[in-house]
N, C-alpha and C positions, 0 to 999 in steps of 0.2 A: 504493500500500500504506500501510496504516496499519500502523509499527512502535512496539514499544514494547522500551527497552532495561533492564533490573535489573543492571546490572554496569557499572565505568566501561568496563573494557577493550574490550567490547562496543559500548558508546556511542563509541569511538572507533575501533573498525573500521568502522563504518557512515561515518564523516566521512570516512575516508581513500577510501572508494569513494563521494561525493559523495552519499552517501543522509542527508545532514542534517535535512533537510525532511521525510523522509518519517516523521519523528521524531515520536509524539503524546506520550509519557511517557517518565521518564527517574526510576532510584534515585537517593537524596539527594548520595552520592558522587561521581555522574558531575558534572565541572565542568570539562570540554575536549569540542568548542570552546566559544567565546562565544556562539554561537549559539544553544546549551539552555539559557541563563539563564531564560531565560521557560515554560519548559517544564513541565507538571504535577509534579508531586514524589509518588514514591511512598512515600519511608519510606527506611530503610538496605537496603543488599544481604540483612542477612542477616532484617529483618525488611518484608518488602514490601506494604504493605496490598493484598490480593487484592483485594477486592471496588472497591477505587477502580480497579485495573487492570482488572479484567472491564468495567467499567463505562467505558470506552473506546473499549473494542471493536475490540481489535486483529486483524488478520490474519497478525501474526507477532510472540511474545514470543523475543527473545533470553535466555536463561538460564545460567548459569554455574557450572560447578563448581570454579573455580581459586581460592578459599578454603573452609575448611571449615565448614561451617553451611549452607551455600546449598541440600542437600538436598531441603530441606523447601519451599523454595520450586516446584523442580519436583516434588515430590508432589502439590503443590495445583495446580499447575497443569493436572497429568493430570488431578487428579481433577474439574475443571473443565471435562476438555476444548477446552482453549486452546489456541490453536497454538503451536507453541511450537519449537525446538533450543537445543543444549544444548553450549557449548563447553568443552573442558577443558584447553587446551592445554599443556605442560611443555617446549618446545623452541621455537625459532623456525622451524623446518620445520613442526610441530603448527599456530603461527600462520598463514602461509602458505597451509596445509589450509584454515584455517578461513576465510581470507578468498576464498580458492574456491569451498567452499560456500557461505558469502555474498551471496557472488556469480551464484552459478546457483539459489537461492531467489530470489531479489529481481531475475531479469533482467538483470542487470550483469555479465557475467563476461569480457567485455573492460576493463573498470577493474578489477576482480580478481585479473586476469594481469599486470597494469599495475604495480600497485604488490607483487605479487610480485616478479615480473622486478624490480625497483629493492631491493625488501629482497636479493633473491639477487644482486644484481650489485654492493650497497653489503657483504653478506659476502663476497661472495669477496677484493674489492678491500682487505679489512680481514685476513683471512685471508691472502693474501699478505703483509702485510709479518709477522703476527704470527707468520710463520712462519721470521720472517729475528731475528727477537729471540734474543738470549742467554743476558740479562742479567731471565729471564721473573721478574716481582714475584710474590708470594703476598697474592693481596687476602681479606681478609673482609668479606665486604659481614656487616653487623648491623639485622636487621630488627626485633630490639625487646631492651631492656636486659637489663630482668629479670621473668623467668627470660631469660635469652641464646637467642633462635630467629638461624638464620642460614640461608641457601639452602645442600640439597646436594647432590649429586652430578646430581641427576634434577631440574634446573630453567635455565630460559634464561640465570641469571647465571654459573652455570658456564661456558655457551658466549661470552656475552659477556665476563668474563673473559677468556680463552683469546682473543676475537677482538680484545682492547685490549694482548695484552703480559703478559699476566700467567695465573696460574693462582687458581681457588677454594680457598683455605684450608682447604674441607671437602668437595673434589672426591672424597674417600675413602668418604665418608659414602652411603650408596646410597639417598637420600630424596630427597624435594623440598623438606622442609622437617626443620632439627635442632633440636631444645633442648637445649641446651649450657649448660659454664659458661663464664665468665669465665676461670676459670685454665685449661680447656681452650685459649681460645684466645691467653693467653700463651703457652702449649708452643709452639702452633702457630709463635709466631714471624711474623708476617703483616710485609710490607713497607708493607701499605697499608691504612688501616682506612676503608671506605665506611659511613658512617651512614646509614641509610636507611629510618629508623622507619615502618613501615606506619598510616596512617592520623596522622598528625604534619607539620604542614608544616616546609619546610624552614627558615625562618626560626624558629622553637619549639626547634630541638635545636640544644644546647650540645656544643659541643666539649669544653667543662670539665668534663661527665658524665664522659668518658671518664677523661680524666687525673687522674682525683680515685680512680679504682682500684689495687687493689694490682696490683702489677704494670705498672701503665705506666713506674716509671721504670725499669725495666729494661730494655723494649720503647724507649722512648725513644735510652737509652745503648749496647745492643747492638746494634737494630737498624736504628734511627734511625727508627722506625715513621713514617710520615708518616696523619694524619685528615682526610678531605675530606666535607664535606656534601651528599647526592649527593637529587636529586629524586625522591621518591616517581612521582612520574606516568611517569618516563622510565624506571624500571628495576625498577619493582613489578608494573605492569599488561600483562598477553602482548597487546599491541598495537603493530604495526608503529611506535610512538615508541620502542621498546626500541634500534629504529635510534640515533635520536638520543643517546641514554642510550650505545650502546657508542661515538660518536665522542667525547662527551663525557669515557668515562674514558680513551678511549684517550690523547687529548690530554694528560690528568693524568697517568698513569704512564708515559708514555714521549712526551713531548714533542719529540725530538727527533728521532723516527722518523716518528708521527702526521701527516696535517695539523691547525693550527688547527681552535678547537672555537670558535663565535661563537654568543652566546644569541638569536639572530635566526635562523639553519642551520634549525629547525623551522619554520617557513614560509613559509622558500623555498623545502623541496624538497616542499611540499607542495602550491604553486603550478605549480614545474615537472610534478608528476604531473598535475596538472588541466588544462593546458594542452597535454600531449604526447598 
């Protein structure tokens, strides 16, 4: 098969089910694995040059609706007649689905079950202890300054959250996505503030952003707020690295409960899937 992926999230469901190669084109975003270095460039997710993708000649466009803008992308591709599915996933069960179907498009759906079974056997094993916690943190993850967007009630960081020890700051909120303010989420009170600027590498965002706001010394003093810089690719993108991403904070808010979080854990267990 000739695939071609417009989404990173996508581009890296196809690696975890060993379909790397079968890769001809990739959006400018996708930059996991190493492997699509060399790979044609379409343009940004939300602007995708059509005519360099048609001109490919794929037998299956992966497309994506888990940001808003992406629309338009599969309009043109109907309207083209390209083959094309369409993921949209908001939970990590949703993920899951999708690497199923995945799966059973592209002949694979023994590596599909494969690395479900490991995402569902790494939540459960994460869910048990998060279920022995007492002392549950209130995290906000913050996906961009200003205006303040933040995950709500209807998206995978809720559940992650919840599967690290802690609860979503704006679990209340019945969206996928809030714009909020700032003194909103002083009210809130948060134990833990996750930065995790969408489209921002992690070495770019300052810590000092934060505490230059009104209200941090209060957050500081009261709460003892603690701010960690948390990776866009591990806890923004619905692909089974969101794994990685909930060992990660678990390890940060409740260390003592967790196991060890080591920046190497992403592939090894992704060796172990390859080789089981």
């Amino acid at each position: 098969m000739r695939i071609i992926s417009i989404c990173p999230s996508n581009t890296e469901l196809l690696h975890f089910l060993g379909l790397t190669s079968k890769l001809v084109g990739v959006d400018d975003f996708s930059d996991w694995p190493i492997e699509i270095e060399k790979l044609p460039r379409l343009g940004p997710d939300l602007s995708i040059n059509m005519d360099k993708l048609q001109s490919l000649e794929p037998d299956l466009v992966l497309a994506s609706l888990s940001v808003p803008g992406m629309e338009k992308n599969i309009e043109e591709l109907e309207r083209r007649s390209i083959p094309h599915v369409v993921y949209n996933p908001q939970s990590l069960t949703d993920i899951q689905n999708d690497l199923l179907d995945l799966g059973k498009r592209t002949n694979n759906l023994s590596e599909a079950r494969k690395v479900s079974e490991w995402m569902e056997n790494e939540i459960i094993q994460y869910e048990a202890i998060s279920n022995t916690i007492k002392n549950r943190k209130k995290v906000y993850f913050e996906w961009w300054p200003k205006p303040v967007f933040t995950p709500g009630k209807v998206n995978w960081l809720t559940e992650i959250a919840y599967l690290a020890g802690g609860e979503n700051s704006f679990r209340d909120v019945e969206l996928a996505s809030v714009q909020t303010s700032w003194e909103d989420v002083v009210n809130r009170k948060p134990d833990i503030i996750g930065m995790v600027w969408v489209g921002v590498k992690t070495e770019k965002m300052q810590i000092s952003h934060i505490k230059k706001r009104e209200g941090w010394d209060q957050l500081e003093a009261s709460v003892c707020t603690k701010i960690f810089k948390l990776e866009e690719a591990l806890f923004c993108r619905p692909s089974p690295r969101l794994i990685i991403g909930m060992k990660r904070l678990a390890a940060l808010v409740h260390p003592h409960n967790y196991p060890a979080f080591l920046p190497e854990e992403e592939e090894i267990y992704i060796k172990k899937l390859q080789v089981t």
